[in-house]
C-alpha positions as CSV (number, residue, x, y, z in Angstrom):
1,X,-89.8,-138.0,60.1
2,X,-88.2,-134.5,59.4
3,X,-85.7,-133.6,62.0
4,X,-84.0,-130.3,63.3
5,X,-80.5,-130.1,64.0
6,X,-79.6,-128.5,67.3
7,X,-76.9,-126.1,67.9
8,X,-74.4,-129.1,69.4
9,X,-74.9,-131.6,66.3
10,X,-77.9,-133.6,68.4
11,X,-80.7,-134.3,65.9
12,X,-84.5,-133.8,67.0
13,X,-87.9,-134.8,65.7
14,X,-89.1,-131.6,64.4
15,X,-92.0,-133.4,65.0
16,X,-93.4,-135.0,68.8
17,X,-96.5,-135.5,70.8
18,X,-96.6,-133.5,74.3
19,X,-98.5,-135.0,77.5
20,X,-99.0,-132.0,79.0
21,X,-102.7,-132.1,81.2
22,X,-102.3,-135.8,80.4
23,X,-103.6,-137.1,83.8
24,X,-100.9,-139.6,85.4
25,X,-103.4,-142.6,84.9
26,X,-103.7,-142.1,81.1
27,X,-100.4,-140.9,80.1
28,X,-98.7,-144.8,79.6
29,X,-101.6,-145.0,77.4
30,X,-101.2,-142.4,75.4
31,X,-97.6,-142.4,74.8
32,X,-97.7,-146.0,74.0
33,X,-100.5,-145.2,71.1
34,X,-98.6,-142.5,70.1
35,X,-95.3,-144.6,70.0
36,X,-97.6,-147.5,67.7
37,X,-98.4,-145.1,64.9
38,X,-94.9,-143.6,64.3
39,X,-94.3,-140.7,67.1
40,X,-90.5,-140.8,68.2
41,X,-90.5,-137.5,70.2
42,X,-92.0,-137.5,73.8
43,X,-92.5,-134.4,75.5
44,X,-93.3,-134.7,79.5
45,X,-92.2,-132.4,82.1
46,X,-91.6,-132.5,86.1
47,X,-94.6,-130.3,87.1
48,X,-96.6,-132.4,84.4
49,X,-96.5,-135.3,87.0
50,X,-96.3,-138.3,84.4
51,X,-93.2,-139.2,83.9
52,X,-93.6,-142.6,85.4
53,X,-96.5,-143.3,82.9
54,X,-94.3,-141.9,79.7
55,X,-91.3,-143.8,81.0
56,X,-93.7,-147.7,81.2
57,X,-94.8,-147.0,77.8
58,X,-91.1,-146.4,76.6
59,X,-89.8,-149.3,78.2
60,X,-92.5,-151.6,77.3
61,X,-92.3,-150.3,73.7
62,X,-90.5,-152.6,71.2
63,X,-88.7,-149.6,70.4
64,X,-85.1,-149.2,71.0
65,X,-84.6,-146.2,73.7
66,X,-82.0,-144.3,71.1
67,X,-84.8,-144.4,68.7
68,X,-87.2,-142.1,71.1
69,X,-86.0,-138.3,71.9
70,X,-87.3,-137.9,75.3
71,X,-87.8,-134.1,76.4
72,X,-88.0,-133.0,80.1
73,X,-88.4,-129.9,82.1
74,X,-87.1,-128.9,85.7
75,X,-89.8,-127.3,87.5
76,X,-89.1,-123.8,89.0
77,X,-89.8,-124.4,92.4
78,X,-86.4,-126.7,91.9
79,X,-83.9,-124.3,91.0
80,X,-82.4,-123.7,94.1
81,X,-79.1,-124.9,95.5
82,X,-78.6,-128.6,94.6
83,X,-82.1,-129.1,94.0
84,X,-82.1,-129.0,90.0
85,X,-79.5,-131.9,90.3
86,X,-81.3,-133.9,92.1
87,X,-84.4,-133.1,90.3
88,X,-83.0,-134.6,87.2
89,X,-81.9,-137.8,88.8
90,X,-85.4,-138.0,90.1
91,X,-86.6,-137.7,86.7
92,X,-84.4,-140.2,84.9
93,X,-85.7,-142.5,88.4
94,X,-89.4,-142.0,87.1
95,X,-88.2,-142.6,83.2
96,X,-86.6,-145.2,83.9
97,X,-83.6,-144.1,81.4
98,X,-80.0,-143.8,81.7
99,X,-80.8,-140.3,79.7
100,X,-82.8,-137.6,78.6
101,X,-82.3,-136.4,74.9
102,X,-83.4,-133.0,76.2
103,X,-84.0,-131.2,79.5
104,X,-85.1,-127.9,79.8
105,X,-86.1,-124.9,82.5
106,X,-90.0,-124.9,82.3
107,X,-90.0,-120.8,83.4
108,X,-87.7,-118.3,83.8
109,X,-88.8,-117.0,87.2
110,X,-86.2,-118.2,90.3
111,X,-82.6,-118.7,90.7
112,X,-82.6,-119.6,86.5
113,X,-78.9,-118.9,86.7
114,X,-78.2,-121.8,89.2
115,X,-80.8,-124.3,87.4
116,X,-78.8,-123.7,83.9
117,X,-75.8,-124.5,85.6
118,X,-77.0,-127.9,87.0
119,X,-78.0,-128.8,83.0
120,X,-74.4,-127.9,81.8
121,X,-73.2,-130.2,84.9
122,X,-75.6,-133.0,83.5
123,X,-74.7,-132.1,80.1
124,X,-70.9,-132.9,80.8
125,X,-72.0,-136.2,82.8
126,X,-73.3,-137.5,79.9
127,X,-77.0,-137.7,81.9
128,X,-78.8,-135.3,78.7
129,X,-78.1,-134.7,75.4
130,X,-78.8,-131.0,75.1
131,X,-80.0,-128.7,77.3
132,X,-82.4,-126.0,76.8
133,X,-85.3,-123.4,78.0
134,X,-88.9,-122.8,78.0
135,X,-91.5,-120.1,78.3
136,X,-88.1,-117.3,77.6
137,X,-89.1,-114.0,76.8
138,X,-85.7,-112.1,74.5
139,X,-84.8,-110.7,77.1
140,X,-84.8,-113.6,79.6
141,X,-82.6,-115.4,76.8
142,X,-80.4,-112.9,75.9
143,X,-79.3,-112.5,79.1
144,X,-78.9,-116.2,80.6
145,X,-76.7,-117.2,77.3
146,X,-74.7,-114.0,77.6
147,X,-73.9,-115.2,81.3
148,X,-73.6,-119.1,80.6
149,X,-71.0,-121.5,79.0
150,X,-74.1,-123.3,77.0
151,X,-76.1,-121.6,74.5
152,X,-79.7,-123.3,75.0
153,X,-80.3,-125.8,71.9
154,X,-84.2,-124.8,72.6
155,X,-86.4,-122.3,73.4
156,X,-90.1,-124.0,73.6
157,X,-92.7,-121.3,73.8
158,X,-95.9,-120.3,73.2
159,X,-96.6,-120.9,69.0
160,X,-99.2,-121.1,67.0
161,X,-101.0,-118.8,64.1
162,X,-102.7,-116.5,66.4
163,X,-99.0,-116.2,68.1
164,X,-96.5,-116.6,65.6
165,X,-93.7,-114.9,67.7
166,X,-92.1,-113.3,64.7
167,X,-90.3,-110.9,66.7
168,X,-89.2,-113.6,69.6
169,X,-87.8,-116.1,66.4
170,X,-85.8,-113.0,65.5
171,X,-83.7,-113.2,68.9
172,X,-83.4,-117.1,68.8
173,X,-81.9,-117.4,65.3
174,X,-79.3,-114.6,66.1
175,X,-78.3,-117.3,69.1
176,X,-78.3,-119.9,67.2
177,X,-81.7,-121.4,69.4
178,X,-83.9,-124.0,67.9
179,X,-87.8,-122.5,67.9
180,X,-90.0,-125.4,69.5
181,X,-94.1,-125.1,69.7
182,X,-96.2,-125.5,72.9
183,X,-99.8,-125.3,72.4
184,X,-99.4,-125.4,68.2
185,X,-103.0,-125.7,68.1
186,X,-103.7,-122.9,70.3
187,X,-105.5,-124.9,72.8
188,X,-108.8,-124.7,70.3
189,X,-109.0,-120.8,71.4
190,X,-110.1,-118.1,69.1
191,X,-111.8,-120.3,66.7
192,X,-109.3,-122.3,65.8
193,X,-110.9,-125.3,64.5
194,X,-113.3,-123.5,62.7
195,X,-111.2,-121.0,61.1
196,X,-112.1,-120.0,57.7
197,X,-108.4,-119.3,56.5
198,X,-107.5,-122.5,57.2
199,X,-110.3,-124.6,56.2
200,X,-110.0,-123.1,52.8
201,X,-106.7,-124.2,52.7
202,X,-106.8,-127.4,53.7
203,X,-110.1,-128.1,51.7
204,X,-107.6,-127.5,49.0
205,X,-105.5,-129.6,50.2
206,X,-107.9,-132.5,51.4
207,X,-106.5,-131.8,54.8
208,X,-107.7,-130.2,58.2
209,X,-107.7,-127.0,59.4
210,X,-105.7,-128.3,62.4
211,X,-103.4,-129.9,59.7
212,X,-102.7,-126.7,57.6
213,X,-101.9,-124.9,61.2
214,X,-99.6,-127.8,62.0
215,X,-97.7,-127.7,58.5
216,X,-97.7,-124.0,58.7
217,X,-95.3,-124.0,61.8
218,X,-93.1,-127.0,60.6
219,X,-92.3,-124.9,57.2
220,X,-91.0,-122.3,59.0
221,X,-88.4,-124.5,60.8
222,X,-90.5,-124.3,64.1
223,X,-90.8,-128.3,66.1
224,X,-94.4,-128.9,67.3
225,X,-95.5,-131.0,69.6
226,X,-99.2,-131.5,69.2
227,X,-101.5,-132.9,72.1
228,X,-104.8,-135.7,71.6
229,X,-105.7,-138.7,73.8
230,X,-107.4,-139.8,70.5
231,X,-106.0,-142.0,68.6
232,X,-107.5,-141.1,65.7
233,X,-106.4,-137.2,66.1
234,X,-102.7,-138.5,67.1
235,X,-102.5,-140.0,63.5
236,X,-104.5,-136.8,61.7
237,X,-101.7,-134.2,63.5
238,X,-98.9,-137.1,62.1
239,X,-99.5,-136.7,58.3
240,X,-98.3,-133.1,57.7
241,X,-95.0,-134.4,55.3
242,X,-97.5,-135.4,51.8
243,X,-98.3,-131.3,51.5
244,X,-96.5,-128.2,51.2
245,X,-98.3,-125.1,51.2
246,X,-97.7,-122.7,48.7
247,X,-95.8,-119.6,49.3
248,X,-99.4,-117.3,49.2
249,X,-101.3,-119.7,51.8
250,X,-97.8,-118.6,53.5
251,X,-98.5,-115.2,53.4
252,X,-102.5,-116.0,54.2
253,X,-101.9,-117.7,57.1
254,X,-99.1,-115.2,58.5
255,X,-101.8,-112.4,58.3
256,X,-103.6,-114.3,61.0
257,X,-101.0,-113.6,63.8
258,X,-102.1,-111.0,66.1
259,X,-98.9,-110.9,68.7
260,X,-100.0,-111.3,71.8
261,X,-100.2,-115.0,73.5
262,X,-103.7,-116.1,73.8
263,X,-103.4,-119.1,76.1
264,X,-100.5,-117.8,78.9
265,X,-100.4,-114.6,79.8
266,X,-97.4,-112.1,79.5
267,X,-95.0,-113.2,81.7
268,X,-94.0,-109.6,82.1
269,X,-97.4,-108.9,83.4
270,X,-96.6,-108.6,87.3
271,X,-100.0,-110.1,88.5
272,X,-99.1,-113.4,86.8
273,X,-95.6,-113.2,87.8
274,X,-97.0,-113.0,91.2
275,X,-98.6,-115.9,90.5
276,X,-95.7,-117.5,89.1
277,X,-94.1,-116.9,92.5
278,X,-97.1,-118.9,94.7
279,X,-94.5,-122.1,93.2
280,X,-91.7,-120.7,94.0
281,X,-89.5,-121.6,97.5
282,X,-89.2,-118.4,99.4
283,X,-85.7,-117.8,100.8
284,X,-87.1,-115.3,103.8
């Protein structure tokens, strides 16, 4: 497995599987198939409500727990006061872990400012091994890094080829950010499984279209963490290391990008950041 060296020396799975709408019941299930046929990144998240069923399949793995990079979010709704704190010692309670490899705010909406800090805290106890954010717009990061000690090792946003975020990547390279994937196969939106760039390309390759779009990402230095309760499709999204596409299915697949998310809204929009705020405590 290919890994991606974060901005504090911690070394990551470029590639993992995420649990995301991975009901509670199935999720010890899932993790623990996707643990048998080679996955050693687990993404989960607070909000996601699994963590107990991610944590049983660690634990009753015959893996060793330093061999699996566990990746966790704090929820918005606890980013106030001491809240993110104990929110993290709640989720290492439901992992059933000593640590997390990597914790990170799942939106940039709330007191952010106060949630970062409570990461840097469990960053110097020795409770994660990096800290990071998700769903942060340039301008969301810019700002938190220039006002923190950290610099976030991650930035996990919306990526695939219909939303490359060219322009986003720009901002997290000049910070030194790591570029992870949520939704790298775009959810099956917009024709993705049937898209005639990529089946070409994989026909040539005697690969998927899903593959290709997988591979794409992971060439340009971007850490995916693809999503199946099938077994079978859990293994498919795992062999993207025997191919390399050539630098013109590169520039093929680039042309699909159309820059605008296709699966969450702009957070700048203000009807979903109203939205955003129906999960967020009010303080009046």
């Amino acid at each position: 497995m290919e890994t991606i060296k974060l901005n504090n020396g911690v070394e990551m799975p470029q590639l993992g599987y995420g649990v995301f709408q991975v009901s509670p019941e199935e999720a010890e299930r899932c993790v623990a198939d996707a643990l048998s046929i080679g996955y050693r990144m687990i993404d989960t998240a607070q909000a996601y409500q699994n963590e107990e069923g991610v944590g049983n399949a660690i634990r009753k793995s015959s893996i060793k727990r330093e061999d699996i990079f566990v990746v966790d979010k704090i929820w918005m709704s606890a980013y106030e006061g001491d809240t993110p704190a104990r929110s993290i010692d709640e989720s290492l309670r439901k992992l059933g872990t000593d640590y997390i490899d990597l914790m990170l705010l799942h939106q940039p909406f709330g007191d952010r400012y106060n949630a970062y800090r409570a990461l840097e805290d469990a960053l110097k106890a020795g409770k994660v091994r990096a800290i990071g954010v998700s769903n942060f717009y340039p301008d969301h990061l810019i700002d938190l890094t220039h006002f923190m000690d950290v610099v976030p090792a991650v930035n996990q946003v919306e990526t695939h080829v219909f939303f490359q975020q060219t322009e986003a990547r720009k901002y997290m390279d000049e910070l030194g950010v790591a570029h992870m994937s949520w939704g790298p196969l775009a959810e099956g939106k917009n024709g993705f499984f049937t898209n005639e760039t990529l089946a070409a390309i994989g026909a040539a390759h005697g690969k998927t279209g899903a593959q290709v779009a997988l591979r794409y990402l992971l060439q340009r230095g971007i850490i995916v963490i693809p999503k199946s309760v099938r077994k079978e499709r859990m293994e498919q999204n795992l062999h993207l290391f025997d191919f390399t596409l050539t630098d013109s299915e590169m520039d093929e697949i680039l042309k699909l990008d159309t820059a605008k998310p296709l699966i969450m809204p702009s957070h700048h929009n203000p009807e979903i950041t109203k939205w955003f705020m129906s999960f967020a405590p009010r303080n009046h």
